[in-house]
Backbone as CSV, one residue per row, in Angstrom:
resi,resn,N_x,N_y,N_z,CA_x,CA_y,CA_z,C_x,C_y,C_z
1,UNK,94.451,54.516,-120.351,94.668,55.830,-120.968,94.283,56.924,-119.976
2,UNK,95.472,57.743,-119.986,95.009,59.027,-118.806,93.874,59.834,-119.494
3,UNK,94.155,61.156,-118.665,93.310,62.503,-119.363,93.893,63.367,-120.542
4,UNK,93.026,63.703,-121.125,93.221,64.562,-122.880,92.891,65.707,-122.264
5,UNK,94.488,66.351,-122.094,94.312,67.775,-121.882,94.840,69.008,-122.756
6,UNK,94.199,69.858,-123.609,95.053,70.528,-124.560,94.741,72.224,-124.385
7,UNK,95.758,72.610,-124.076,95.943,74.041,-124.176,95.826,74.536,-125.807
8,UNK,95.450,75.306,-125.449,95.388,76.006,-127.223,95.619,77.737,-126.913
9,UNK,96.422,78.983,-127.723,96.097,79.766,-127.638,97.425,80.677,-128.003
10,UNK,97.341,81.755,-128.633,98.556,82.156,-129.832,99.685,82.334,-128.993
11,UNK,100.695,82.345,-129.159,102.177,82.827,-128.357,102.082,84.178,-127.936
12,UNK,102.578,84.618,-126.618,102.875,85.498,-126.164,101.596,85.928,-125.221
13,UNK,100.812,85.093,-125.094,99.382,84.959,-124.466,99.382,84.171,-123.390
14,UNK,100.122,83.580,-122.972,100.516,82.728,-121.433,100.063,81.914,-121.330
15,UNK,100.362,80.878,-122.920,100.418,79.798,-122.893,101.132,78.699,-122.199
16,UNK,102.241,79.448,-121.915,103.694,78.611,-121.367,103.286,78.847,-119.944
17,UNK,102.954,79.566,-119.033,102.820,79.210,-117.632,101.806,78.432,-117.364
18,UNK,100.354,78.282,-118.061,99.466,77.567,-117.906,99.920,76.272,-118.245
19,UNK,100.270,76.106,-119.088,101.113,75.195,-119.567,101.753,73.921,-118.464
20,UNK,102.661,74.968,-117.916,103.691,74.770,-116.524,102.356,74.336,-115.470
21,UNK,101.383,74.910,-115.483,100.313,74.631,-113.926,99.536,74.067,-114.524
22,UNK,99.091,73.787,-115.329,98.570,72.454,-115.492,99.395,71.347,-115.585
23,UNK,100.276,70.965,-115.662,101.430,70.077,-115.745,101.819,69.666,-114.351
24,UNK,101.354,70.421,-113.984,102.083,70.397,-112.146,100.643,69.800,-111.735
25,UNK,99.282,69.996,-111.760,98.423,69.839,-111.375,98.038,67.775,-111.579
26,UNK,98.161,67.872,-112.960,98.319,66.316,-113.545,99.502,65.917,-112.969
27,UNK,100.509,65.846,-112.171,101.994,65.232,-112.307,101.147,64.457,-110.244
28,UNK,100.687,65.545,-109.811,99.874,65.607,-108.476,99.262,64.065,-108.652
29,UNK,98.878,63.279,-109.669,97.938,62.570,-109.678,98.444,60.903,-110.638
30,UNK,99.611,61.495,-111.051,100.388,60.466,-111.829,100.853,60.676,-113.152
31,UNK,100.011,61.808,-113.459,100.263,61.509,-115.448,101.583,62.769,-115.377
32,UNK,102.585,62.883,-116.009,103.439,63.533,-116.241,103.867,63.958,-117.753
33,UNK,103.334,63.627,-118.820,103.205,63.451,-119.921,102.891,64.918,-120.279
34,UNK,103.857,65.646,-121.167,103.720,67.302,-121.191,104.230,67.435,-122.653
35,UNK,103.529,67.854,-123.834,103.593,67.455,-125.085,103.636,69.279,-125.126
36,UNK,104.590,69.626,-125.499,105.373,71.210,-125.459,105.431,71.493,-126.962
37,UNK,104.505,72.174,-127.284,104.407,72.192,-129.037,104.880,70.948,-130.171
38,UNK,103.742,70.190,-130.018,104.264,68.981,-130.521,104.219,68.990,-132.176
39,UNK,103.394,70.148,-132.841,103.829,70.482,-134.486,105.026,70.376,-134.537
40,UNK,105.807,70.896,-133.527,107.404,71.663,-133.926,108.350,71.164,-133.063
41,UNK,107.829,70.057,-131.877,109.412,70.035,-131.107,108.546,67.965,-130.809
42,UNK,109.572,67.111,-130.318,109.483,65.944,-129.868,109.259,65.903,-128.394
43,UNK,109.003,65.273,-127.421,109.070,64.922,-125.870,108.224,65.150,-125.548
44,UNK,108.365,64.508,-124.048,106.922,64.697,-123.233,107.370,65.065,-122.023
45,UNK,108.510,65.621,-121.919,108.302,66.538,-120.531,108.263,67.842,-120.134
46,UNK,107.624,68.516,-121.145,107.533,69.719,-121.559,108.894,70.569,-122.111
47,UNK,108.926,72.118,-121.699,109.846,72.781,-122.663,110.952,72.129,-122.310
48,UNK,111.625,71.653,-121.495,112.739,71.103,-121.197,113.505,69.679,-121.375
49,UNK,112.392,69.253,-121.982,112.739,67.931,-122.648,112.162,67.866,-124.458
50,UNK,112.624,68.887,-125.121,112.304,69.015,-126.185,113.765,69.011,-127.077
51,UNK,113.371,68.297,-128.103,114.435,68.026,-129.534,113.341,69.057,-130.747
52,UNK,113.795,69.469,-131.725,113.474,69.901,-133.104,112.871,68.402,-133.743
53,UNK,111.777,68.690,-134.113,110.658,67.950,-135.026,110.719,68.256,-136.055
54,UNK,111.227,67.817,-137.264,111.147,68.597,-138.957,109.970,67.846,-139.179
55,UNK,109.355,67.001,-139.099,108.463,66.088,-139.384,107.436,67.059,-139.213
56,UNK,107.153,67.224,-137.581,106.092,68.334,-137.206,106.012,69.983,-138.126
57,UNK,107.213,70.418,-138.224,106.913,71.401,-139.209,106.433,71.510,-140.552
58,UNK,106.899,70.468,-141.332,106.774,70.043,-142.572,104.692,70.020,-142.729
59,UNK,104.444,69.436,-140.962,103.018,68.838,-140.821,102.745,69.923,-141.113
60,UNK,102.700,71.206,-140.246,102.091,72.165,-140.142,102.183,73.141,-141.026
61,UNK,103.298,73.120,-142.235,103.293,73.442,-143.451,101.959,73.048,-144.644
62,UNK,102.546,71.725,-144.378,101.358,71.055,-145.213,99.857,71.435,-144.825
63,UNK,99.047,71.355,-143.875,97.706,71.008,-143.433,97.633,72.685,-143.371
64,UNK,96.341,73.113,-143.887,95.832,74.517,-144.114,96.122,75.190,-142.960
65,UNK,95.597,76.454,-143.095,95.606,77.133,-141.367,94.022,77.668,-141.333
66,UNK,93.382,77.098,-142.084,91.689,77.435,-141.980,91.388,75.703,-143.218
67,UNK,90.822,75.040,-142.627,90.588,73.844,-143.621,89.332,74.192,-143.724
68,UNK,89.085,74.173,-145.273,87.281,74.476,-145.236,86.639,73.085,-145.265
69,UNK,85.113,73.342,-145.717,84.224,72.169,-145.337,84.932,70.482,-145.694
70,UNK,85.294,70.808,-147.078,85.503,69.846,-147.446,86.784,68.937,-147.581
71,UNK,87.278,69.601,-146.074,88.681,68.537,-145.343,88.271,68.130,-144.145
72,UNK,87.747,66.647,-143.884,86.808,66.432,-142.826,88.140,65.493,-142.089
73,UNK,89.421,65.303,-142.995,89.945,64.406,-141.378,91.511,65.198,-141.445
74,UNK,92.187,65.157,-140.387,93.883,65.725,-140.276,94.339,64.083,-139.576
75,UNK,94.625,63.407,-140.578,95.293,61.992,-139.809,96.061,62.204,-138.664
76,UNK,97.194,63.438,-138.753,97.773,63.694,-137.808,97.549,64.257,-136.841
77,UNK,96.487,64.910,-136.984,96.089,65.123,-135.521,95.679,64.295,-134.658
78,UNK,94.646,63.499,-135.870,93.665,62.338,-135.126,94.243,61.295,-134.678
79,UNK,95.788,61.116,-135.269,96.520,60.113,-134.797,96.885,60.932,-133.044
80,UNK,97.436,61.766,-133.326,98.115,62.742,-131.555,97.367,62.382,-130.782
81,UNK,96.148,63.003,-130.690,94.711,63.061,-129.891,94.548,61.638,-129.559
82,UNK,94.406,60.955,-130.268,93.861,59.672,-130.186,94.739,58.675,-129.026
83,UNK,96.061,59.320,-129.076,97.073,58.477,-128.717,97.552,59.237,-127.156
84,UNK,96.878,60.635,-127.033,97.396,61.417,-126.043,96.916,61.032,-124.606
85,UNK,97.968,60.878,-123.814,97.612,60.753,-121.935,98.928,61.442,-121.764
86,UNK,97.566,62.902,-121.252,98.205,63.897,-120.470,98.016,65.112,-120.534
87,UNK,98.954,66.395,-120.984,98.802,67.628,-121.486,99.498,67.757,-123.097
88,UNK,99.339,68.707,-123.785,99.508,68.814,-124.979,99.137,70.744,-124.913
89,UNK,100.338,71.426,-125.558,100.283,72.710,-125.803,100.655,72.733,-127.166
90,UNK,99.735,74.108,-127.390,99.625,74.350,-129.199,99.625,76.075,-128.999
91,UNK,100.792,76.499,-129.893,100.209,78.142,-130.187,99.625,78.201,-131.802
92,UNK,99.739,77.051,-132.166,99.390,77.203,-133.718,98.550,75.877,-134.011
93,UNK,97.543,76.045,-133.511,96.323,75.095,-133.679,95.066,75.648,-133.336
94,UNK,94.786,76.529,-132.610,93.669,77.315,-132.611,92.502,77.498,-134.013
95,UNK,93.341,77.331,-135.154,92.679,77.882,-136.092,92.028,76.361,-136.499
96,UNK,92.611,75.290,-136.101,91.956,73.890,-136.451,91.381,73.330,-135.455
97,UNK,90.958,74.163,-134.453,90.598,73.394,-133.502,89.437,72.393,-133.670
98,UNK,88.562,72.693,-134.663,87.810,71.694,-134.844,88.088,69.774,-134.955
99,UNK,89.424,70.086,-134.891,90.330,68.309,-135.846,90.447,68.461,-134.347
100,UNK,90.773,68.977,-133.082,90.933,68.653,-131.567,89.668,68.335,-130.534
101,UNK,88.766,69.005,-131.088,87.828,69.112,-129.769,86.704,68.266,-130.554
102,UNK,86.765,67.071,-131.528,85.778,66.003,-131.969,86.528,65.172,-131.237
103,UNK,87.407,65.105,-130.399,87.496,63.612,-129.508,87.745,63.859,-127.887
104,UNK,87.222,63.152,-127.260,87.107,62.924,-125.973,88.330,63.721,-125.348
105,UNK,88.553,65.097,-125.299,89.185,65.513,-124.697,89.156,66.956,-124.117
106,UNK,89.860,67.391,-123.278,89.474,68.845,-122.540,90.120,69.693,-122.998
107,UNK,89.319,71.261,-123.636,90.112,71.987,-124.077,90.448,73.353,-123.360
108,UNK,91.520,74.068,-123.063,91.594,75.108,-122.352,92.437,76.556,-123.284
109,UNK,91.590,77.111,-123.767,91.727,78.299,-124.584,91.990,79.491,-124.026
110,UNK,93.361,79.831,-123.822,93.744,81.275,-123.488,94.031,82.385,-124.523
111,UNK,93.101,83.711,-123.613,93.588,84.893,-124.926,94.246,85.876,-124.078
112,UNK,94.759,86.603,-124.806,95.631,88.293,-124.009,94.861,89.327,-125.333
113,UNK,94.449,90.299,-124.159,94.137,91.445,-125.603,94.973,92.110,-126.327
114,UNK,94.175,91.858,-127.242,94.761,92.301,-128.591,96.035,93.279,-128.794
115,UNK,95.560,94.211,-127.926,97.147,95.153,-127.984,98.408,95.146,-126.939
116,UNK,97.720,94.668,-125.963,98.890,93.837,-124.852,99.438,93.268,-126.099
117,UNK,98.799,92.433,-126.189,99.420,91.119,-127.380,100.437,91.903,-128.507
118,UNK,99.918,92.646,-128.665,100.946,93.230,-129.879,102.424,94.104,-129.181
119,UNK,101.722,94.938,-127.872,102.632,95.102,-127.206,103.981,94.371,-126.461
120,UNK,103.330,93.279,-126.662,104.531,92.062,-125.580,105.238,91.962,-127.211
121,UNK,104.940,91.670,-128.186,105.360,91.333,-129.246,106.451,92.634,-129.583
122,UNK,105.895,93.611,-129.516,106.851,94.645,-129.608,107.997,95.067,-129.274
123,UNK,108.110,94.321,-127.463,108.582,94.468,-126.667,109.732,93.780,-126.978
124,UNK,109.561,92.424,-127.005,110.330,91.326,-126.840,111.006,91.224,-128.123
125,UNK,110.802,91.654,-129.273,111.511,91.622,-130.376,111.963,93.094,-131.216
126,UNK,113.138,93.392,-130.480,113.315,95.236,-130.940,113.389,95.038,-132.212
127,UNK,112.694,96.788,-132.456,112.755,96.933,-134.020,113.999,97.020,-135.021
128,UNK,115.299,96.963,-134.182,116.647,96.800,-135.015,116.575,95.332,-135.327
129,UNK,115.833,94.095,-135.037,116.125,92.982,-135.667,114.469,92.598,-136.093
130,UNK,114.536,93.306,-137.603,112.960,93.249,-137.854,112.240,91.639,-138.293
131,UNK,113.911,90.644,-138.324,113.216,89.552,-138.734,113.100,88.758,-137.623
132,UNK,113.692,89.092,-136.497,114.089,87.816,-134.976,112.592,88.001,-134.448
133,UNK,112.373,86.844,-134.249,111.029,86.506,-133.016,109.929,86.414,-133.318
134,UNK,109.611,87.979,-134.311,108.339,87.445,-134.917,107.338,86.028,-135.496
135,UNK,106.285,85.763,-134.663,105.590,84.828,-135.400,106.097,83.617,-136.629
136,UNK,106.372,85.032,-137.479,105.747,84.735,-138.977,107.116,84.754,-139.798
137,UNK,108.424,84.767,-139.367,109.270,85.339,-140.149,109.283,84.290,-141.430
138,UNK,109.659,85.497,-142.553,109.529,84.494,-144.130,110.180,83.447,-144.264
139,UNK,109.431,82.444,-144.832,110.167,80.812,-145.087,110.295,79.919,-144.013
140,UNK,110.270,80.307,-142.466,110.016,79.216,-141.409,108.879,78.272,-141.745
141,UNK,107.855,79.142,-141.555,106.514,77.887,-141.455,105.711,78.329,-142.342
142,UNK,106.421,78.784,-143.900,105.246,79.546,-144.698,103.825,80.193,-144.439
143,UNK,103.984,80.846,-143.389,102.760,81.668,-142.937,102.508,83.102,-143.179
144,UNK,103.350,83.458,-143.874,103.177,84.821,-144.413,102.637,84.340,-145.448
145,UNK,102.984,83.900,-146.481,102.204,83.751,-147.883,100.826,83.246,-147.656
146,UNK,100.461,82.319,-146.272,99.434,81.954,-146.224,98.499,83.001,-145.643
147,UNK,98.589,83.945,-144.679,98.057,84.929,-143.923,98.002,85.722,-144.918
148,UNK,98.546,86.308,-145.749,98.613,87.065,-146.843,97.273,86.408,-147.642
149,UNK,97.187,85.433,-147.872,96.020,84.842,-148.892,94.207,85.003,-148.445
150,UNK,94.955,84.905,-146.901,93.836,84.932,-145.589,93.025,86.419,-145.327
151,UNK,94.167,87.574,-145.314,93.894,88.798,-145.003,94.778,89.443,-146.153
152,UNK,94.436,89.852,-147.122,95.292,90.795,-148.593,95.280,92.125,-147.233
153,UNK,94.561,92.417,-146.519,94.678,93.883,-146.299,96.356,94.264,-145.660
154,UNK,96.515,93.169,-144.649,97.489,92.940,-143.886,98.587,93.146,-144.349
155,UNK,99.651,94.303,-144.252,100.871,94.336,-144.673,101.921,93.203,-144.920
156,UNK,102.287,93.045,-145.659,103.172,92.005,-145.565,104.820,92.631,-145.910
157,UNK,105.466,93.270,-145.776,106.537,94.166,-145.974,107.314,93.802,-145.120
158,UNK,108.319,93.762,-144.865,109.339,93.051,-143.878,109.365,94.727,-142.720
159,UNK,109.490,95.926,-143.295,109.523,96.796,-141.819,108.307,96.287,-141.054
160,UNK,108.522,96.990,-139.672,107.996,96.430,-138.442,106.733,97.059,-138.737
161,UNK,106.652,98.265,-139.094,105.632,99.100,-138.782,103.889,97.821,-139.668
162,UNK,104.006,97.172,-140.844,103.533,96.950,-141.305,103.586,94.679,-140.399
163,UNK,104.531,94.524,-140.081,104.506,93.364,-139.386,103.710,93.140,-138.248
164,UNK,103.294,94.469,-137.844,102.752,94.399,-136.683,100.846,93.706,-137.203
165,UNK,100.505,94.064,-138.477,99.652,93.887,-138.948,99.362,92.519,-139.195
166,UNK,100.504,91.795,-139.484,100.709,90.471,-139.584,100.390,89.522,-138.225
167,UNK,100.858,90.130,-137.400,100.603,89.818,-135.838,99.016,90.133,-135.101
168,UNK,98.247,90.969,-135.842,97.016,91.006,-135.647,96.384,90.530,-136.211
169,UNK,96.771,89.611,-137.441,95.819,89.475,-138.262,96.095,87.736,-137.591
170,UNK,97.296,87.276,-137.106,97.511,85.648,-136.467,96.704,85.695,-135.423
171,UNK,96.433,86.917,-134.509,95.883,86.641,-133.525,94.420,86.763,-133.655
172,UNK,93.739,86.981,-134.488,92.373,86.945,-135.308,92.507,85.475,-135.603
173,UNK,92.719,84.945,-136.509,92.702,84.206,-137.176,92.599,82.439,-136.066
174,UNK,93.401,82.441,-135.105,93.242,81.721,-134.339,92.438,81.264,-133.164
175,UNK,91.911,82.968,-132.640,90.822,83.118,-131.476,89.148,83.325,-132.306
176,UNK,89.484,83.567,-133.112,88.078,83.493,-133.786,87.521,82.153,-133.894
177,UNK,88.582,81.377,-134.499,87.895,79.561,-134.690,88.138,79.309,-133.012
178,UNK,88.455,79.555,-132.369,88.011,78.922,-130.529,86.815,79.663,-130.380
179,UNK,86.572,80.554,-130.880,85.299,81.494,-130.038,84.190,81.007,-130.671
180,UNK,84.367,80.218,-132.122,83.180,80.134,-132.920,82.932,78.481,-132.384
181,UNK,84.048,77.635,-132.061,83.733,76.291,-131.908,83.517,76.283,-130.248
182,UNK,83.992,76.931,-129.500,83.111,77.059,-127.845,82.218,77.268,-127.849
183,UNK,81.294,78.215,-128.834,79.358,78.262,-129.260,79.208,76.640,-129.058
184,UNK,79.896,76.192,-129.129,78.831,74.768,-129.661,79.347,73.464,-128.987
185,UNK,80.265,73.496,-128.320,81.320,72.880,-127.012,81.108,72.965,-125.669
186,UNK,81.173,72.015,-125.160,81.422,71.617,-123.854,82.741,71.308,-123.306
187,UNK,82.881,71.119,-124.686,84.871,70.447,-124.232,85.999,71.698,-124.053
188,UNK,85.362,73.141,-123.831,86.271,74.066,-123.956,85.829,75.444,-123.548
189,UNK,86.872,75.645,-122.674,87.287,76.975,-121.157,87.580,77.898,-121.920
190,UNK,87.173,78.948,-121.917,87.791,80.204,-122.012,88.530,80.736,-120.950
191,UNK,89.880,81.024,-121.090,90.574,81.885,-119.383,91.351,83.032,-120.397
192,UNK,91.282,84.303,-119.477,91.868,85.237,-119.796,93.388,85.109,-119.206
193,UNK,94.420,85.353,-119.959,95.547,85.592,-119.251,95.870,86.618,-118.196
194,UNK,95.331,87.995,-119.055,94.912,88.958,-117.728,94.327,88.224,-116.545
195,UNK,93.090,87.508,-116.487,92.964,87.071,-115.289,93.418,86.378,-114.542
196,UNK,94.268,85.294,-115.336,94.948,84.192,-115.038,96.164,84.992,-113.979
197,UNK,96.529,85.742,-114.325,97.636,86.597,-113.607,97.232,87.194,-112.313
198,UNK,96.202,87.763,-112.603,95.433,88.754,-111.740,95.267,87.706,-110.692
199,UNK,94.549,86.682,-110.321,93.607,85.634,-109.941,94.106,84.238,-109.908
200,UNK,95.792,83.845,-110.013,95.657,82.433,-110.507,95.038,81.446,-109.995
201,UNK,95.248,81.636,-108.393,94.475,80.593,-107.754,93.079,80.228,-107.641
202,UNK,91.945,80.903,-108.068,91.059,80.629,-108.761,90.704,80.218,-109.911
203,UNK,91.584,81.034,-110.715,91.590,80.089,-111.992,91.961,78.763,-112.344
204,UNK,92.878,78.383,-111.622,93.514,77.149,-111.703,92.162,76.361,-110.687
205,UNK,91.867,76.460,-109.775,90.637,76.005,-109.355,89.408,75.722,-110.215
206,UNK,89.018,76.831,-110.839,88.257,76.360,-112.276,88.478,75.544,-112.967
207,UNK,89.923,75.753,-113.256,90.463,74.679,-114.485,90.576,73.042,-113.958
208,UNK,90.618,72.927,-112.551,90.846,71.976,-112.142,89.356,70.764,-111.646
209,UNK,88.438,71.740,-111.668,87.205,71.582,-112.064,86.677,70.945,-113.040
210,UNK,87.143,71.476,-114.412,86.888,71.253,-115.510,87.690,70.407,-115.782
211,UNK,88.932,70.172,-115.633,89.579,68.988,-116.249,89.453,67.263,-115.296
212,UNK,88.295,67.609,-114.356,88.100,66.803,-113.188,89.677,66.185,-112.668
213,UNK,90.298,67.096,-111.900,91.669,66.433,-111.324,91.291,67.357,-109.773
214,UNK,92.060,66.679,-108.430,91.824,67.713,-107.621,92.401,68.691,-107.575
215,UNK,92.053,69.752,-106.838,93.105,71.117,-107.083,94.104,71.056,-105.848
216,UNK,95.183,71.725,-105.870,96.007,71.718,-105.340,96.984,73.229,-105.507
217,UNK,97.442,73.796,-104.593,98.338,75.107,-105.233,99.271,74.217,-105.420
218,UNK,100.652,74.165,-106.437,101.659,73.565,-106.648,102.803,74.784,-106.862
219,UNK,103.712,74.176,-107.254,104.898,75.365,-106.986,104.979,76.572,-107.601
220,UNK,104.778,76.364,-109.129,104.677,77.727,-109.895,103.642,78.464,-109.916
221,UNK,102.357,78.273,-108.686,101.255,79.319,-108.559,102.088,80.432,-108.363
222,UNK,102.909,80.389,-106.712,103.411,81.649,-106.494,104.004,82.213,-107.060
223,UNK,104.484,82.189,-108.699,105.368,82.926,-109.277,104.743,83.616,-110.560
224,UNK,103.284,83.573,-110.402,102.142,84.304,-111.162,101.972,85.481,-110.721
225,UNK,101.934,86.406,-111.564,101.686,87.817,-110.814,101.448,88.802,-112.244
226,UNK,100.899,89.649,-111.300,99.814,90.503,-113.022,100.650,90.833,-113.708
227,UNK,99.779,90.865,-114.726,100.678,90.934,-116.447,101.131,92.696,-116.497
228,UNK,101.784,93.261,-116.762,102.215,94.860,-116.881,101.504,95.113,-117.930
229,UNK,101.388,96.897,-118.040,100.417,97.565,-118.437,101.673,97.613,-119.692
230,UNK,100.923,97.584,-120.435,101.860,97.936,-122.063,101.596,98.623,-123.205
231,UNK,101.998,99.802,-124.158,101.412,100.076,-125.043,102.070,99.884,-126.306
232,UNK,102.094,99.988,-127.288,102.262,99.886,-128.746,102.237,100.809,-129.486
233,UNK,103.394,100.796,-130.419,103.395,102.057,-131.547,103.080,101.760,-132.519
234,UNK,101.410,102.613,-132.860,101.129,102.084,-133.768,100.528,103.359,-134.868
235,UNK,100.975,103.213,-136.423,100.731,104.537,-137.230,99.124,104.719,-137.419
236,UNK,98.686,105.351,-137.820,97.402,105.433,-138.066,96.374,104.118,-139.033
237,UNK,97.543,104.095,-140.067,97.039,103.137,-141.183,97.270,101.750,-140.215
238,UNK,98.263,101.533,-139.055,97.895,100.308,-138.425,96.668,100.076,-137.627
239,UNK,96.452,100.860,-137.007,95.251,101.166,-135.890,93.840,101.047,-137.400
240,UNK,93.699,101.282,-138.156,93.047,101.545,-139.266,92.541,99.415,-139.676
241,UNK,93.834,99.275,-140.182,93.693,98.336,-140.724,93.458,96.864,-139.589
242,UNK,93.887,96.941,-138.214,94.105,96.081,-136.973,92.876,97.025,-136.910
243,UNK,91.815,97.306,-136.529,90.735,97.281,-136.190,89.255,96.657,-137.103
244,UNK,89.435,96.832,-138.468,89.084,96.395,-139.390,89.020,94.696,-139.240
245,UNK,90.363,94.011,-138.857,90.242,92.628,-138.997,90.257,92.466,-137.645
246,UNK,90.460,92.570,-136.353,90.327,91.701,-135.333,89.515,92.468,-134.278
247,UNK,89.298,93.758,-134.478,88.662,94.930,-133.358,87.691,94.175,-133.205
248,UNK,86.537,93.919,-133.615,85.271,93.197,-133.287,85.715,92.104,-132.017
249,UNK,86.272,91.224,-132.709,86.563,90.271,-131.682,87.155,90.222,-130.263
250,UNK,88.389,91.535,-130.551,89.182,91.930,-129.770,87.699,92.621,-128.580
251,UNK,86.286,93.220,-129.053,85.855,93.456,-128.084,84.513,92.524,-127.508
252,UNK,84.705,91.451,-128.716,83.714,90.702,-128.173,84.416,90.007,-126.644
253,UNK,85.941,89.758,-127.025,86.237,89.237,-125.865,87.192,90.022,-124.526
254,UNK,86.916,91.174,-124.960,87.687,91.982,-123.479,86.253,93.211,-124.066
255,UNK,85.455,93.464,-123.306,84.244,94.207,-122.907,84.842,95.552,-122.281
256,UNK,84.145,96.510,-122.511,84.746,97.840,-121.801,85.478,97.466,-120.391
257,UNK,83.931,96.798,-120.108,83.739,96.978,-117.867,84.744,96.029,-117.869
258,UNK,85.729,95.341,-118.761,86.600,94.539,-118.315,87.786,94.943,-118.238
259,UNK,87.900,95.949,-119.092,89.260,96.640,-119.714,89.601,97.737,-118.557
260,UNK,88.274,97.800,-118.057,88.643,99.396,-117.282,88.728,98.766,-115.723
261,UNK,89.102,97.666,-115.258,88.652,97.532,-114.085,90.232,97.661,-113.252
């Protein structure tokens, strides 16, 4: 059995290039095995060898998106994990990470701040198609009704202006359970995407550290390069209500002296 390597960390947060360099880093050494959102798609050679999983969605329908005390096993996870040699990427497992990081494996948790994050989101999905791209759109992966149950404050209204709320309240909801289960872990990296961009070749040096493989630059280092400056339109009652649920966190983990550098 190879190495248990799992990315964790919400979409639009640069999951997918880490993704890509760690994949390249393990392939250096033999294991090639690249499990590309395995809730939702089949294969193991990452995004490019992927089929549609109904099985996996149905999973991730079913199994909570916060399991409280008294759901102590996810068969399906414990079956994945158990069975995994190689890499494994998740944008929608963060919030369970606890069912990942009880078995012998390495975890690597990327965040983007909070309003980048909302900004790339903004970006990439214009407001003339208020249902394309988003996260959360109604009836895919029933996560509005569930986020809704999670956060009542959070708009749930199909205009954008109030979706955007929805999108802060996923990206809470997922970096909070990594930040609360790294208190108490060994099995799990924090990397900033900002830095990751800024810095890759150190970072990937870290990471390569931590996942004990040697380091190596491989092909898609050189095509890392800093993340753009971005802002977001946001009404008052958003800025209001997105500070309320994720601001804390948003500064536990990007610090002034970090933001301003």
């Amino acid at each position: 059995m190879g190495p248990k390597i799992v990315v964790v960390g919400v979409g639009n947060s640069g999951t997918k290039i880490l993704g890509i360099l760690i994949n390249e880093l393990l392939a250096r050494i033999g294991y090639t095995n690249y499990h590309y959102e395995p809730l939702y798609w089949s294969g193991t050679t990452g995004e490019a060898g992927i089929v549609p999983n109904p099985a996996g969605v149905e999973e991730h329908k079913r199994f909570p998106l916060i399991a409280d005390s008294s759901i102590t096993e996810w068969p399906w996870m414990d079956d994945f994990i158990g069975n995994l040699s190689g890499l494994a990427k998740f944008i929608r497992a963060g919030s369970r990470i606890r069912f990942i990081e009880r078995h012998p494996v390495k975890i690597i948790w990327i965040t983007r701040e909070l309003y980048s994050y909302l900004a790339s989101m903004e970006k990439n999905f214009p407001r003339c198609l208020p249902d394309a791209g988003w996260h959360h759109r109604p009836g895919k992966y029933d996560d509005f009704k569930r986020i809704q149950e999670l956060y009542p404050d959070a708009g749930l209204r199909p205009e954008e202006e109030f979706r955007v709320e929805v999108e802060a309240a996923w990206w809470h909801l997922h970096n909070i359970a990594c930040l609360k289960a790294m208190d108490a872990s060994q099995k799990i990296m924090h990397l900033r995407f900002e830095t990751l961009c800024r810095e890759p070749a150190r970072c990937m040096k870290q990471i390569a550290e931590f996942i004990q493989v040697p380091y190596a630059e491989t092909k898609s280092l050189s095509g890392v390069h800093p993340a753009p400056e971005r802002n977001v339109s946001l009404s008052s009652r958003n800025i209001r209500i997105i500070e309320e649920m994720s601001g804390e966190l948003n500064r536990a983990l990007y610090p002034r002296d970090f933001l301003v550098r």
